[in-house]
Structure formats: structure tokens, C-alpha cells
C-alpha positions as CSV (number, residue, x, y, z in Angstrom):
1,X,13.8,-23.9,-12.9
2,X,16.3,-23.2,-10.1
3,X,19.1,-25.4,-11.6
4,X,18.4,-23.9,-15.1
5,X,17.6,-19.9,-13.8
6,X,18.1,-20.0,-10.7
7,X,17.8,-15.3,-10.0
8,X,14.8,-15.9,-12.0
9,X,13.5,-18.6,-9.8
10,X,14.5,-16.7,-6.7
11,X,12.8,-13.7,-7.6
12,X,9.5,-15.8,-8.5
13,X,9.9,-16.7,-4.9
14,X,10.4,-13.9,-3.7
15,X,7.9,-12.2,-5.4
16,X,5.0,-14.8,-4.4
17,X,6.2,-14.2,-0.8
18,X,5.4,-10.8,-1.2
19,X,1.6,-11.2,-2.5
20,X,1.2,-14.3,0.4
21,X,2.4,-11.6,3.0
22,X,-0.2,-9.1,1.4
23,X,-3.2,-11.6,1.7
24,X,-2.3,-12.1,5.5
25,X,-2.0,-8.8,6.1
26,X,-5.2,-8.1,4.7
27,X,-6.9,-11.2,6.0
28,X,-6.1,-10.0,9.5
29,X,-7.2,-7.1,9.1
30,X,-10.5,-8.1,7.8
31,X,-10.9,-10.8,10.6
32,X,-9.6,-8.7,13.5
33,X,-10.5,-5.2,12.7
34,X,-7.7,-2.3,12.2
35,X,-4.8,-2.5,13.7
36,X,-2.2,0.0,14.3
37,X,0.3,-1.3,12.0
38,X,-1.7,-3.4,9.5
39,X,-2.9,0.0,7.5
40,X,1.1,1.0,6.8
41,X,1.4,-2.8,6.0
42,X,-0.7,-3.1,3.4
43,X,0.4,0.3,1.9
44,X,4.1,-1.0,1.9
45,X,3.5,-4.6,0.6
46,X,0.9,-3.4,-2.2
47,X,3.3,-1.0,-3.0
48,X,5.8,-3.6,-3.2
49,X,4.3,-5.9,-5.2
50,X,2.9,-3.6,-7.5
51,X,6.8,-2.4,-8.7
52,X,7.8,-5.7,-8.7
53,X,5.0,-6.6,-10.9
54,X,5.4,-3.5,-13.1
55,X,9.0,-4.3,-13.4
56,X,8.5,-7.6,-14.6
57,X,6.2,-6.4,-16.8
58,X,8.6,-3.9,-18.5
59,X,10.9,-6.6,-18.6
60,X,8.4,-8.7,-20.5
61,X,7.4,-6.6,-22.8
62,X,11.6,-5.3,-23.7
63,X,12.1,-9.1,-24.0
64,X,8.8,-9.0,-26.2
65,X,7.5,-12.6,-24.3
66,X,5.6,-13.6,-21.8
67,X,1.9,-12.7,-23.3
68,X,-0.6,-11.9,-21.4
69,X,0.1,-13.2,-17.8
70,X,2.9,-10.3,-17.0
71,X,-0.3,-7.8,-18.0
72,X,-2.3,-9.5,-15.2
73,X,0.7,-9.2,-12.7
74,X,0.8,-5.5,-13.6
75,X,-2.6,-5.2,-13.6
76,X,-3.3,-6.8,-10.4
77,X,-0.3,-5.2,-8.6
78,X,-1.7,-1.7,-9.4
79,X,-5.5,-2.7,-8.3
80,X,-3.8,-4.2,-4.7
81,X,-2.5,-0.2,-4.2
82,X,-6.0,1.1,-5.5
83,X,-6.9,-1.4,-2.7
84,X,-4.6,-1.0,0.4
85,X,-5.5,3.0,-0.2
86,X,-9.3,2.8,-0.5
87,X,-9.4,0.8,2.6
88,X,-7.2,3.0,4.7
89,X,-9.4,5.9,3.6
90,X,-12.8,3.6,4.8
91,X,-10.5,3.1,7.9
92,X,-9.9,6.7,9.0
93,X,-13.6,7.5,7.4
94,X,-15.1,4.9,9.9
95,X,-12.9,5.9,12.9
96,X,-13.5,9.7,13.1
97,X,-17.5,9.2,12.9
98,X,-17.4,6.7,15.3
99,X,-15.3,9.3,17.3
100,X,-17.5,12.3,16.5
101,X,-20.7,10.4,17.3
102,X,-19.5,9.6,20.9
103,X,-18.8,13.5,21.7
């Protein structure tokens, strides 16, 4: 693949380095609680890979191949925003009644 297509291969590299960097974000901050910069994280990566995946998608469906796996990118990339927001929104639900409790 990268001797044959080798921008295509990059960007499916590139592209699985964005959803691995999404999973560790997320995994740290499900093992080590909220952090300061792991809520704008995850809103930037899932962001991220959710154009990426709705480009390829477009470009998929222009080309008219790929079948259903590009659908599952775009799918997925969309429910990882849907995600990273509903979790920031637990985040800052959590943290202001712990914070109103304590007054």
C-alpha cells in the first residue's frame, strides 16, 4: 500500500493516529478522573476525527466505492463528538454540585 498509494497510506496512518490519541485521551480520563486539559482534548481529537472521517466518506461516496465501512467511519466519527460533548457536560454537571454541596 505505501509503494502503490503511498498519500493514501499516509493519511490511513495518520488518521488511525488520531482515533489511538482519542482512546488515550479518553482512557486517562476515565482512569484518572478530569483533568484540566483532557476535556479540550477530547473535544479537539473527536472533532478531528470526525472531519477526517466525514471527508473520507464524501470522498467515498463521489468515487461511488468503498461500501459500507466509510459509513461506519462517518458514523463513528460523529458519535465520538456526541461523546467528548456529553461527557464534558457530565464533567462540569458533577463539578459544580460537588461545589455547591460543600458551601
Amino acid at each position: 500500500m505505501f509503494t502503490d498509494a503511498p498519500g493514501r497510506a499516509a493519511g490511513s496512518v495518520v488518521g488511525l493516529a488520531f482515533w489511538v490519541a482519542l482512546l488515550s485521551v479518553a482512557t486517562t480520563r476515565y482512569a484518572r478522573g478530569e483533568r484540566p486539559w483532557a476535556s479540550s482534548a477530547t473535544l479537539w481529537l473527536a472533532g478531528l476525527v470526525a472531519a477526517g472521517n466525514i471527508g473520507l466518506t464524501a470522498i467515498h461516496l463521489k468515487a461511488g466505492v468503498g461500501g459500507w465501512r466509510p459509513f461506519v467511519g462517518g458514523v463513528l466519527g460523529i458519535l465520538a463528538v456526541f461523546l467528548a460533548v456529553a461527557s464534558r457536560d457530565k464533567a462540569a454537571g458533577l463539578g459544580g454540585a460537588a461545589q455547591d454541596s460543600g458551601t
